[in-house]
TORKOL-4160 file (C-alpha; in steps of 0.2 Angstrom, whole numbers, padded with zeros to 4 digits, m for minus):
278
<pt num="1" X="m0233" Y="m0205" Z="m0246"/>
<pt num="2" X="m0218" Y="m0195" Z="m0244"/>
<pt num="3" X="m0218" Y="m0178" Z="m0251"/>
<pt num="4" X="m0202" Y="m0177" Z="m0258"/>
<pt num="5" X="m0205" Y="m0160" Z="m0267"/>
<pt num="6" X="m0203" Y="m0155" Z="m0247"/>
<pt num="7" X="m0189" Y="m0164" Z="m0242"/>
<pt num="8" X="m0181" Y="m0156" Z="m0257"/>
<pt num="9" X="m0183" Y="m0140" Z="m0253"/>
<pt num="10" X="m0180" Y="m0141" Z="m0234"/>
<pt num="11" X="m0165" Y="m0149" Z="m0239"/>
<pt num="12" X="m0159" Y="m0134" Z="m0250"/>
<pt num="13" X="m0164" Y="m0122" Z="m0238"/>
<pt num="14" X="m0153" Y="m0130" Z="m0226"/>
<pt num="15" X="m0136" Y="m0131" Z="m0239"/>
<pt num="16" X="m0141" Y="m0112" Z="m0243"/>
<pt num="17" X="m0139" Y="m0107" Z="m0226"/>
<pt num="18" X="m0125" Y="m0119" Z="m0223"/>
<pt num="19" X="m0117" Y="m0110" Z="m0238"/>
<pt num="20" X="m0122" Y="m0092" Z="m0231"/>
<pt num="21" X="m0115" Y="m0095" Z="m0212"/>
<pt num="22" X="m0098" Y="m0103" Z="m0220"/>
<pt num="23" X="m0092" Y="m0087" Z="m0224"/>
<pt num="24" X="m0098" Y="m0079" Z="m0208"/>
<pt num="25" X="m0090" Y="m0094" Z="m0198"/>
<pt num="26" X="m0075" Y="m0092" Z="m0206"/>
<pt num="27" X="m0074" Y="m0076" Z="m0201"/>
<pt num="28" X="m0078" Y="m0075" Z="m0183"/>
<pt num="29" X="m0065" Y="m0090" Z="m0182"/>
<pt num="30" X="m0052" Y="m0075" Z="m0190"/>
<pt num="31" X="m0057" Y="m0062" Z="m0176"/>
<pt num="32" X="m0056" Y="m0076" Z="m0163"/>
<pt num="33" X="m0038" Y="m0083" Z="m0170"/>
<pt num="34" X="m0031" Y="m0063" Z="m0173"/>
<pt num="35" X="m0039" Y="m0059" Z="m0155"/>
<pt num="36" X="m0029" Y="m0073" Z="m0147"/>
<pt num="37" X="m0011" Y="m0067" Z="m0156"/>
<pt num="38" X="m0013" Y="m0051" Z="m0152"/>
<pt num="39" X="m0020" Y="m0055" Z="m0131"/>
<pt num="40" X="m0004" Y="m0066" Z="m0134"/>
<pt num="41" X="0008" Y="m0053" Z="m0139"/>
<pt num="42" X="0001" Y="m0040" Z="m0126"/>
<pt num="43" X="0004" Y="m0051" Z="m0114"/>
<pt num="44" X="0024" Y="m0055" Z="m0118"/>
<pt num="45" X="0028" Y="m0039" Z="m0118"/>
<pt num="46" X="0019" Y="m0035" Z="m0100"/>
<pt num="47" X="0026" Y="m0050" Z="m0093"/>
<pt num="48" X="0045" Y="m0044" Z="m0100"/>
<pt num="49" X="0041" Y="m0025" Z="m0095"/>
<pt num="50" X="0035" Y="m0031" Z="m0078"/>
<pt num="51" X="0051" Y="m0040" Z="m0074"/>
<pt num="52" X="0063" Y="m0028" Z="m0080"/>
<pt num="53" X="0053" Y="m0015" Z="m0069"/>
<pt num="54" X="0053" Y="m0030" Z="m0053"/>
<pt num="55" X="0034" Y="m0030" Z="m0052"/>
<pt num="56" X="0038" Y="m0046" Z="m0043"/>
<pt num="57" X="0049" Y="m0037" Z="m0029"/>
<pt num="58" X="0034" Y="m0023" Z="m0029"/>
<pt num="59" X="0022" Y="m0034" Z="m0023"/>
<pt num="60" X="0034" Y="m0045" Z="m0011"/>
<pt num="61" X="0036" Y="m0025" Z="m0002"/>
<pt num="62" X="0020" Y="m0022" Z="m0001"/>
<pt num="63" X="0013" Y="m0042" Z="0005"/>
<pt num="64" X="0003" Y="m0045" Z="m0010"/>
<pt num="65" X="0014" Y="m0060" Z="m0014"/>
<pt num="66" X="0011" Y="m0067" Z="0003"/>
<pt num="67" X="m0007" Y="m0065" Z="0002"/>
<pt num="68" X="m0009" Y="m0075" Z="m0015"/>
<pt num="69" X="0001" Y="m0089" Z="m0010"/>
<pt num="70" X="m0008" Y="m0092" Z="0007"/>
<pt num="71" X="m0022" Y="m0091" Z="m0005"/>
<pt num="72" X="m0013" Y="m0105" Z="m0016"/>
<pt num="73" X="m0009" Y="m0095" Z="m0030"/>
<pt num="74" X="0009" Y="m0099" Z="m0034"/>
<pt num="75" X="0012" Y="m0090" Z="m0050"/>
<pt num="76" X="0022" Y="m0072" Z="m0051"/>
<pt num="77" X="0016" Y="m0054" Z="m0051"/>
<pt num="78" X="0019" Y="m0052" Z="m0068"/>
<pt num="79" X="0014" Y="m0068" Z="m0071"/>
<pt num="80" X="m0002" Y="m0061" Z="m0065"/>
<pt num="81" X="m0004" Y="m0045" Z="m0072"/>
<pt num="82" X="0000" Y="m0053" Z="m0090"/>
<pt num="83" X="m0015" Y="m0066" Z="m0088"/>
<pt num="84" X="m0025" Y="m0052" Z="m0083"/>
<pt num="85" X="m0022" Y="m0042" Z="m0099"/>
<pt num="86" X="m0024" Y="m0055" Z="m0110"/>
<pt num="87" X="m0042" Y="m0062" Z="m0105"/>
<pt num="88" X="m0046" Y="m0043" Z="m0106"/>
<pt num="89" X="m0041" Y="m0043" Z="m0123"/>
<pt num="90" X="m0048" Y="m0058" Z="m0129"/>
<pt num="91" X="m0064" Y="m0057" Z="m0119"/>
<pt num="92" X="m0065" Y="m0042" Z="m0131"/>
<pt num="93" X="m0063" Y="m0051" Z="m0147"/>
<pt num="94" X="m0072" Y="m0064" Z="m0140"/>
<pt num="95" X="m0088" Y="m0052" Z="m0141"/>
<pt num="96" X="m0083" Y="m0045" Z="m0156"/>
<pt num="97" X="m0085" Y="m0063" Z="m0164"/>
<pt num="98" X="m0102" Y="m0066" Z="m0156"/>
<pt num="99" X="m0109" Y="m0051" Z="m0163"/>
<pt num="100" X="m0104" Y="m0058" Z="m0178"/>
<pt num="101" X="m0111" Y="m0073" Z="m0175"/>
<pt num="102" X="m0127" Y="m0063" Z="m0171"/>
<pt num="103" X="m0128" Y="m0072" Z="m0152"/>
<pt num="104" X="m0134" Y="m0054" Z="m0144"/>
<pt num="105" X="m0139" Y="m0065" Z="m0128"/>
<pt num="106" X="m0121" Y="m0069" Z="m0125"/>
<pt num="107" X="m0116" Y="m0053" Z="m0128"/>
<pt num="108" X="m0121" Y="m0041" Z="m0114"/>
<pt num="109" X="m0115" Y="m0051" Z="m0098"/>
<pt num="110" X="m0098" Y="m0052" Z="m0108"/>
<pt num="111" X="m0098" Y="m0033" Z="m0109"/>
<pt num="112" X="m0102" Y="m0031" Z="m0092"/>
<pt num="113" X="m0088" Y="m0042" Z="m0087"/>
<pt num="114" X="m0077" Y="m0032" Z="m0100"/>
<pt num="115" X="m0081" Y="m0016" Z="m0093"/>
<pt num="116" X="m0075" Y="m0022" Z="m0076"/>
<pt num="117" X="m0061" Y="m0027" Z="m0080"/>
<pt num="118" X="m0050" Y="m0010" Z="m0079"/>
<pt num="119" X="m0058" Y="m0009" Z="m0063"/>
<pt num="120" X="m0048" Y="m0023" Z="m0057"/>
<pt num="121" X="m0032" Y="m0015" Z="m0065"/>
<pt num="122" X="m0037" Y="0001" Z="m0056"/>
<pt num="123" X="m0038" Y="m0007" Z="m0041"/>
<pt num="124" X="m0022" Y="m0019" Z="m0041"/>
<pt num="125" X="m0012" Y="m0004" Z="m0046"/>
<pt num="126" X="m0020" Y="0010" Z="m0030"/>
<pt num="127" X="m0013" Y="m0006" Z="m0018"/>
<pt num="128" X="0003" Y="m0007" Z="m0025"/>
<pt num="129" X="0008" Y="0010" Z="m0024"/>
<pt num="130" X="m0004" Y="0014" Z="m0012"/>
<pt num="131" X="0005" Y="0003" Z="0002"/>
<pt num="132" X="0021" Y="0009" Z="m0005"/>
<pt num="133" X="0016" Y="0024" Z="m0001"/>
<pt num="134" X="0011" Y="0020" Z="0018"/>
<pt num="135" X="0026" Y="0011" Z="0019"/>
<pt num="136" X="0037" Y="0025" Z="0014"/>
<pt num="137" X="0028" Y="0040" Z="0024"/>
<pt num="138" X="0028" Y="0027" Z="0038"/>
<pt num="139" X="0046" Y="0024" Z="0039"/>
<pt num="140" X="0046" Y="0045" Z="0037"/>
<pt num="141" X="0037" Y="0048" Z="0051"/>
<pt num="142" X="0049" Y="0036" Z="0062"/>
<pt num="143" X="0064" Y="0041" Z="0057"/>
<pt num="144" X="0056" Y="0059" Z="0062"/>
<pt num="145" X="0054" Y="0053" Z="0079"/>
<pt num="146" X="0069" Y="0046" Z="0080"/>
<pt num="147" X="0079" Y="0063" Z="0076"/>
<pt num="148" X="0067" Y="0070" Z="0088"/>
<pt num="149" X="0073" Y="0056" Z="0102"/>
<pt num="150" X="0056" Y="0048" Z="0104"/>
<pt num="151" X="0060" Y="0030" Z="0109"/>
<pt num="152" X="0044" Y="0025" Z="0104"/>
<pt num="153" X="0047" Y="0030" Z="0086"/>
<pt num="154" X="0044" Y="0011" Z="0078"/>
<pt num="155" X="0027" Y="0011" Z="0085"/>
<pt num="156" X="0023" Y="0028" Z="0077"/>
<pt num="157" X="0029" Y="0021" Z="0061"/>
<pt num="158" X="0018" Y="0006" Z="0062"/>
<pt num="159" X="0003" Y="0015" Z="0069"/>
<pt num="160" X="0006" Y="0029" Z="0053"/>
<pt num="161" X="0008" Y="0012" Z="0042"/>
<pt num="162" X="m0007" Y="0004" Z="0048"/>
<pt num="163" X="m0018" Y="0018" Z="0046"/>
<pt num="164" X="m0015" Y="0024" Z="0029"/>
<pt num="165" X="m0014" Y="0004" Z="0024"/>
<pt num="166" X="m0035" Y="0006" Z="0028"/>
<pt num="167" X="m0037" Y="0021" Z="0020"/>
<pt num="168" X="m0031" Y="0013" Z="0002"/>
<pt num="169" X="m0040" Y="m0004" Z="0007"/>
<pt num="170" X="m0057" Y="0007" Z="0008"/>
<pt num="171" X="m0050" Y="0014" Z="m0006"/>
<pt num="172" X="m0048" Y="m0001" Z="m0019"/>
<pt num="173" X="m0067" Y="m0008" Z="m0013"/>
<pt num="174" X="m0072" Y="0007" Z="m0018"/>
<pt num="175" X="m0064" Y="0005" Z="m0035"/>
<pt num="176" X="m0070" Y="m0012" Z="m0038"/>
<pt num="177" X="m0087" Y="m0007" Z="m0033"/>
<pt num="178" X="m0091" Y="m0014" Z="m0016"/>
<pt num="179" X="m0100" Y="m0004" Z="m0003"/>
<pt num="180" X="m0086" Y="0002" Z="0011"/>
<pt num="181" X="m0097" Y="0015" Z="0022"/>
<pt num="182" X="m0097" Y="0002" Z="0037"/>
<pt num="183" X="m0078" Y="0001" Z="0036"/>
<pt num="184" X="m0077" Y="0020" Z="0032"/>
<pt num="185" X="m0087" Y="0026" Z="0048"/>
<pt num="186" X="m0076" Y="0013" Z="0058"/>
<pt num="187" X="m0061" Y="0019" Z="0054"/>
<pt num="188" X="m0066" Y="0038" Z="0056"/>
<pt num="189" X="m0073" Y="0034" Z="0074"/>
<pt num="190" X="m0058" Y="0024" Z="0079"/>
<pt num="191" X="m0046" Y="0038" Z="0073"/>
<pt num="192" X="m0057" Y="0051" Z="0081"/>
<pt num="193" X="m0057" Y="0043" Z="0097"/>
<pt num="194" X="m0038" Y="0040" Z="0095"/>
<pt num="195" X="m0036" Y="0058" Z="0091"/>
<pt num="196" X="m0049" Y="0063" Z="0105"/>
<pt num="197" X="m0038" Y="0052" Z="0116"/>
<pt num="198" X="m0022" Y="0060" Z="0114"/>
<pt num="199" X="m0027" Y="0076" Z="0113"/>
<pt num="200" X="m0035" Y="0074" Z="0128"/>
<pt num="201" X="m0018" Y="0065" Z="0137"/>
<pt num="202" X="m0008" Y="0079" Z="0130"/>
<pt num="203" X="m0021" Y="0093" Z="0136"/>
<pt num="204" X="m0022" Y="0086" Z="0155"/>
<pt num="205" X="m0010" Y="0074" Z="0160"/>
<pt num="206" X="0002" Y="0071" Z="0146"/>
<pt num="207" X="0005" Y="0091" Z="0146"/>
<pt num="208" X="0022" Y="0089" Z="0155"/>
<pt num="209" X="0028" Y="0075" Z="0145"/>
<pt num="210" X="0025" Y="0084" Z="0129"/>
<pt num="211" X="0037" Y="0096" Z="0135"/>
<pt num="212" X="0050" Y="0084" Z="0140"/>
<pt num="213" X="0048" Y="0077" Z="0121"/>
<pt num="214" X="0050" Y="0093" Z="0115"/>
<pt num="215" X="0064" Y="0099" Z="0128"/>
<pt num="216" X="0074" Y="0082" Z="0123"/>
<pt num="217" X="0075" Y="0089" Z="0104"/>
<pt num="218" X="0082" Y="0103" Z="0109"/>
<pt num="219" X="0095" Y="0098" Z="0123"/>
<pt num="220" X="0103" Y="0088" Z="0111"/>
<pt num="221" X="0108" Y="0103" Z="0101"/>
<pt num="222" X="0115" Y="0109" Z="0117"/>
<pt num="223" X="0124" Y="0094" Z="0124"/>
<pt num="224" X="0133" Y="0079" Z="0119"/>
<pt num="225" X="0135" Y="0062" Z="0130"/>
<pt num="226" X="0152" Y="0065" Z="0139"/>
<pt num="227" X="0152" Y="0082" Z="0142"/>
<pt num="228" X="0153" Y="0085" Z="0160"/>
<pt num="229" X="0138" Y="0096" Z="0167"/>
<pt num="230" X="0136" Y="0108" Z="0181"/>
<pt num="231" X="0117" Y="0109" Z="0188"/>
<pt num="232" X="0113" Y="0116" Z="0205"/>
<pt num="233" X="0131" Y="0113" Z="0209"/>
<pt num="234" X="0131" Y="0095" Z="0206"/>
<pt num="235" X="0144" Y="0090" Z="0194"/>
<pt num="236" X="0142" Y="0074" Z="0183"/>
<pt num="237" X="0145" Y="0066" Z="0166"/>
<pt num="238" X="0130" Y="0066" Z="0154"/>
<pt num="239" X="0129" Y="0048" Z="0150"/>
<pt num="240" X="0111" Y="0048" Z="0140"/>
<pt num="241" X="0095" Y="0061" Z="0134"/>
<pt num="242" X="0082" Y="0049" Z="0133"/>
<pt num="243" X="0063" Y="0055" Z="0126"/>
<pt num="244" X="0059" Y="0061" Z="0145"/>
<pt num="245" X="0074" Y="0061" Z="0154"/>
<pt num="246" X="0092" Y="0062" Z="0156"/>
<pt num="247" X="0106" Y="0053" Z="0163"/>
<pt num="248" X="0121" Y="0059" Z="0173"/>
<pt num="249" X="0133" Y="0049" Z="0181"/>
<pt num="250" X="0140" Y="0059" Z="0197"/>
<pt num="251" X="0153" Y="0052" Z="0211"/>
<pt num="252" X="0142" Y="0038" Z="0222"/>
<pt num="253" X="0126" Y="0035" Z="0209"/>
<pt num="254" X="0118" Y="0039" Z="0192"/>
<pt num="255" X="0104" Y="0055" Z="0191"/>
<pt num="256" X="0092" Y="0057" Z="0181"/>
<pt num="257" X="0082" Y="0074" Z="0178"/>
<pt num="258" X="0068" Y="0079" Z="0168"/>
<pt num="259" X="0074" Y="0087" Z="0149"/>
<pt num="260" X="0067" Y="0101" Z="0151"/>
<pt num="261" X="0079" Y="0105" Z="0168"/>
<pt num="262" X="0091" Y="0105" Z="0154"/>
<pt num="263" X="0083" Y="0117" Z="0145"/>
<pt num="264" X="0074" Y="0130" Z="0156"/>
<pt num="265" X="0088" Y="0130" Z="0171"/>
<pt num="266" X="0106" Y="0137" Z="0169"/>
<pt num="267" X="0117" Y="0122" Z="0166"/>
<pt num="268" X="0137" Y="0123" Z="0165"/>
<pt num="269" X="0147" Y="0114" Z="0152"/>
<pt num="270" X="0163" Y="0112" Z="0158"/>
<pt num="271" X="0178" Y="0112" Z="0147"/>
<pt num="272" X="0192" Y="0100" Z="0146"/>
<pt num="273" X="0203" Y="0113" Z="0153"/>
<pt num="274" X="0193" Y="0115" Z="0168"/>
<pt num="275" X="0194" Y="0097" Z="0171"/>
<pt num="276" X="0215" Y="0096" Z="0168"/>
<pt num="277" X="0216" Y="0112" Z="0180"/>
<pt num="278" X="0203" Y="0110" Z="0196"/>
């Protein structure tokens, strides 16, 4: 026979705890709903603040954008950054309303996808500005060399571009956790044996182009293309002071003489009088 006094009171424990979890369901659904308006807000106003301050533009600068559409991501930066925000938001309430719910299995990987979240922030934000950086100290450094009269100053503006570029890359795995020793010691014993390289062209061989660098600064605080130049009594026209040498256009050919004759020998300038009276 069927024991109904048992059916009855599995029945009416189940309605009680029905009734008890009712209340309880109703309010993890609350968190849950309040949670998504406010990841919602959040991320309005990020995405508005990020376009009026041309997030978009930041991360076309620096390549980012390129990077995510080869990757076939076609939505914005700030597009982006507001997704991000939000998930991190309502990831949080998320595990808010699982505690509630008394799910404590569900709980602890969510956390440890919560707590790395900033990390990802951290990291977008170190490339952004970080290659911005390199940029702008790369552009620096050429325009250096270019005052200087290095006609090689686009390639020392891209080599000083390139190298701090690996510095924040080691820098952002670092941030989001990954082990970058390998990459680390690379780039040290590449740059040491760059550095070793030059210091070693410059010590032996390279010592007398170093001085025609230097010498080409100077002799164009001296001397101007058209001024008309006596040196061991040829006469010419200075034409050019390149990052070695210099051109002079004299009767029958063009010379050209180390910068530093320009700075270390006894060189006439000759005035426009001297030219209208020989």
């Amino acid at each position: 026979m069927i024991d109904l006094d048992l059916l009855q009171s599995a029945f009416n424990n189940m309605l009680t705890k029905t009734i008890n979890f009712f209340p309880q369901f109703l309010t993890t659904l609350l968190i849950l709903v309040i949670g998504w308006l406010i990841a919602r807000l959040i991320a309005t106003l990020t995405r508005r603040l990020a376009n009026r301050l041309h997030f978009g533009k930041l991360l076309e600068q620096t390549g980012v954008d390129a990077g995510l559409k080869k990757a076939g991501i076609e939505r914005s930066g700030s597009d982006l950054l507001a997704s991000l925000l939000f998930w991190i938001i309502l990831l949080n309430f998320i595990s808010i309303a699982l505690e509630n719910l008394g799910l404590t299995a569900a709980i602890a990987p969510l956390r440890d996808l919560i707590a790395y979240s900033p990390h990802l922030l951290a990291a977008l934000a170190t490339l952004v500005i970080g290659v911005l950086l390199a940029q702008f100290l790369g552009r620096a450094a050429q325009a250096a060399m270019s005052s200087m009269g290095v006609e090689f100053h686009r390639e020392v503006g891209q080599g000083v571009n390139i190298l701090l570029i690996i510095m924040v890359i080691i820098v952002v795995l670092e941030q989001l956790g990954i082990d970058a020793t390998v990459m680390t010691n690379l780039f040290t014993n590449v740059l040491t044996i760059i550095i070793a390289g030059l210091a070693l062209t410059f010590g032996l061989g390279g010592r007398g182009a170093a001085r025609n660098i230097l010498a080409s600064y100077y002799a164009r605080e001296q001397f101007a293309p058209g001024d008309t130049l006596i040196i061991d009594g040829e006469e010419g026209t200075l034409e050019e002071i390149g990052t070695l040498n210099a051109k002079i256009r004299v009767s029958g050919g063009r010379l050209i003489i180390p910068n530093t004759r320009l700075t270390e020998m006894a060189v006439k300038i000759k005035d426009a009088a001297e030219e209208s009276n020989p």
